[in-house]
N, C-alpha and C positions, 0 to 999 in steps of 0.2 A: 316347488320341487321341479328343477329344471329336466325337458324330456327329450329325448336323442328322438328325432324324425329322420327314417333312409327313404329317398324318394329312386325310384333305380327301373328302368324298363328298356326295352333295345334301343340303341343308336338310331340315333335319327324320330322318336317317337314326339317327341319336344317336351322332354322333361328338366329340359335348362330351363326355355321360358317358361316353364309352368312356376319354378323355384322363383326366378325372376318377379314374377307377379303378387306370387305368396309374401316375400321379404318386401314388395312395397306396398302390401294392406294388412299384414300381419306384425302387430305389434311384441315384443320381448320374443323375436329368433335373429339367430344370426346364420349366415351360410357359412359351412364349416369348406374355405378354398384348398379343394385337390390340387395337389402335386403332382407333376407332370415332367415327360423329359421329351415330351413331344414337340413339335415347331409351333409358335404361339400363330391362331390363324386371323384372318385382318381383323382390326376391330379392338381381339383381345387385349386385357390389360395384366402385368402381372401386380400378383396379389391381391386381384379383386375377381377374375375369370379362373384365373389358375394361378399355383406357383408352379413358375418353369425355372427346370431344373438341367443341369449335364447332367448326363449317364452316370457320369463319377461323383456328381455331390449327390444324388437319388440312393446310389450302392451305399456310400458312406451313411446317408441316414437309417437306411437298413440295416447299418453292423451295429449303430449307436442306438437301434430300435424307437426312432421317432416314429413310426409310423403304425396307426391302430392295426390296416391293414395297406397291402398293395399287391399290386398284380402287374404281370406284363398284357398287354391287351393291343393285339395289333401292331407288336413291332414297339411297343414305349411303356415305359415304366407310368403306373398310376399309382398317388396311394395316400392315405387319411392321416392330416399332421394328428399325434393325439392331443399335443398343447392346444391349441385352438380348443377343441372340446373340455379340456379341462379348465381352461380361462372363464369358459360359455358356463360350466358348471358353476364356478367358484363366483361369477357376479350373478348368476339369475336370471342366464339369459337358455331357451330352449337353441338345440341346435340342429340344422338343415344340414344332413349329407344328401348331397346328390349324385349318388355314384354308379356302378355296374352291377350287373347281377352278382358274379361271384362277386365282388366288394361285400354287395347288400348281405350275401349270406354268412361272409367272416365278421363283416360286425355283429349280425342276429346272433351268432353263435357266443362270442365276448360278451355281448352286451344283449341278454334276453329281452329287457323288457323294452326295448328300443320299437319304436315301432314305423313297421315298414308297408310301404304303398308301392304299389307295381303298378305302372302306366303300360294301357295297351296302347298300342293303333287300332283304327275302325277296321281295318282291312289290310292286307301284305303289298297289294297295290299302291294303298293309300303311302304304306312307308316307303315302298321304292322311290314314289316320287318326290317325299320329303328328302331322303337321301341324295337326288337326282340333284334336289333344288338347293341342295348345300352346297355343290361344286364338287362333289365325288364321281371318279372317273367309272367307268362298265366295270372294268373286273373288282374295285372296290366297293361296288355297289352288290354286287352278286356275293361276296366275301360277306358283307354288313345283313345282311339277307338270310344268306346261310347261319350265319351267328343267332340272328334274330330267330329262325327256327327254334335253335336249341334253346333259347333263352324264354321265348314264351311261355310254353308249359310249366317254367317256373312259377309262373304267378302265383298257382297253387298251393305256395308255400309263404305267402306274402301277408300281411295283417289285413289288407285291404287292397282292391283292386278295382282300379277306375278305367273309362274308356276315354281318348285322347281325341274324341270327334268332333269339338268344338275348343278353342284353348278356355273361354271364358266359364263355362260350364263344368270342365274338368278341374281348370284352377278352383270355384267353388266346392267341389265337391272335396277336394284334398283339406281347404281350410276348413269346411265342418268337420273333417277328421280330427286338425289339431284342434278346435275349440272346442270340439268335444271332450279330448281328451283332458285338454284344460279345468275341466268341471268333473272326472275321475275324485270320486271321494278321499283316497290319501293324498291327491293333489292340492286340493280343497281344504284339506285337514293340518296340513305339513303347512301351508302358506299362510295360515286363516286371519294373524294380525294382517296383515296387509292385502286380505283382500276386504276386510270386513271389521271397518272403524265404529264399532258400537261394543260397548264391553259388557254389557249387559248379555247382547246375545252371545257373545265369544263367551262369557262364563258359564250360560247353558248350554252348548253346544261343547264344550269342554268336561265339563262335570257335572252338568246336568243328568235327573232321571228319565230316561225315556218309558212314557207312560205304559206301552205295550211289551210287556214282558219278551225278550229275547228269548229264543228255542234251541 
């Protein structure tokens, strides 16, 4: 049973590369690529960092309701293709959104049992000077800061909540979340010929009696 992951904490906390690391030791997820109308910055590739979009095809996908959710965020259009997700459903593969707070909360809302991780920073220090080290100018950095305020206290509302004070130790912590989740009894249950090639046991664990009387 394929399982919606929102990974979502303030700008600048490094919750791309934690994504990054997950999709290169975490087997059956794909990252589900945000939509953007923002300027692609060095590096970027489209359709593998982002899909960048005009203003005007972003609007048009909103009138044709491509999109799970979106938001304007700092002057650009952001927002969840829902195809990509339903692809990720329909072959078995779990899916990584890596998106913003409010994002994180209109999915939770759509999609309840979606499960959501909020990355902190160790300190407000610590994120200034990641944002610093991104090439963001003073008054953007004071703007990303201010945002960050309001957005922390969300965490509170998140499935789980990790500290972003090491990337190797954060990104572990996030994949014991999905493999935990992975071994959730309807998980287990829903998928169970192919995780468990013995028929003998699939027929007790299917129709078998369990010897302790249920209460």
């Amino acid at each position: 049973m394929a399982k919606l992951f929102i990974l979502s904490a303030p700008s600048g906390t490094g919750k791309s590369t934690i994504a990054e690391k997950l999709l290169q030791q975490i087997e059956g997820m794909k990252k589900v690529v945000t939509a953007t109308t923002r300027e692609p910055r060095p590096g970027e590739r489209h359709g593998i960092d982002y899909i960048f979009m005009s203003k005007q095809e972003f609007e048009e996908g909103i009138r044709k309701g491509l999109f799970l959710e979106y938001a304007n965020v700092y002057g650009n259009y952001y927002g969840t293709p829902k195809d990509q997700i339903e692809r990720n459903m329909r072959e078995g593969y779990d899916s990584l959104l890596v998106i913003d707070v409010q994002g994180a909360f209109k999915v939770k809302s759509i999609n309840p049992e979606a499960i959501s991780v909020f990355v902190l920073p160790p300190s407000l220090e610590e994120l200034r000077r990641r944002i610093i080290g991104r090439g963001f100018k003073d008054s953007n950095v004071q703007e990303r800061l201010s945002t960050a305020k309001g957005e922390i206290p969300c965490a509170r509302n998140f499935d789980y909540i990790i500290i972003n004070d090491f990337i190797n130790k954060a990104v572990e912590q996030v994949k014991s979340i999905i493999v935990a989740s992975r071994c959730e009894r309807d998980s287990v249950l829903s998928n169970l010929r192919n995780l468990l090639h013995n028929e003998e046991l699939i027929e007790l664990i299917e129709g078998g009696d369990c010897y302790v009387k249920e209460t």
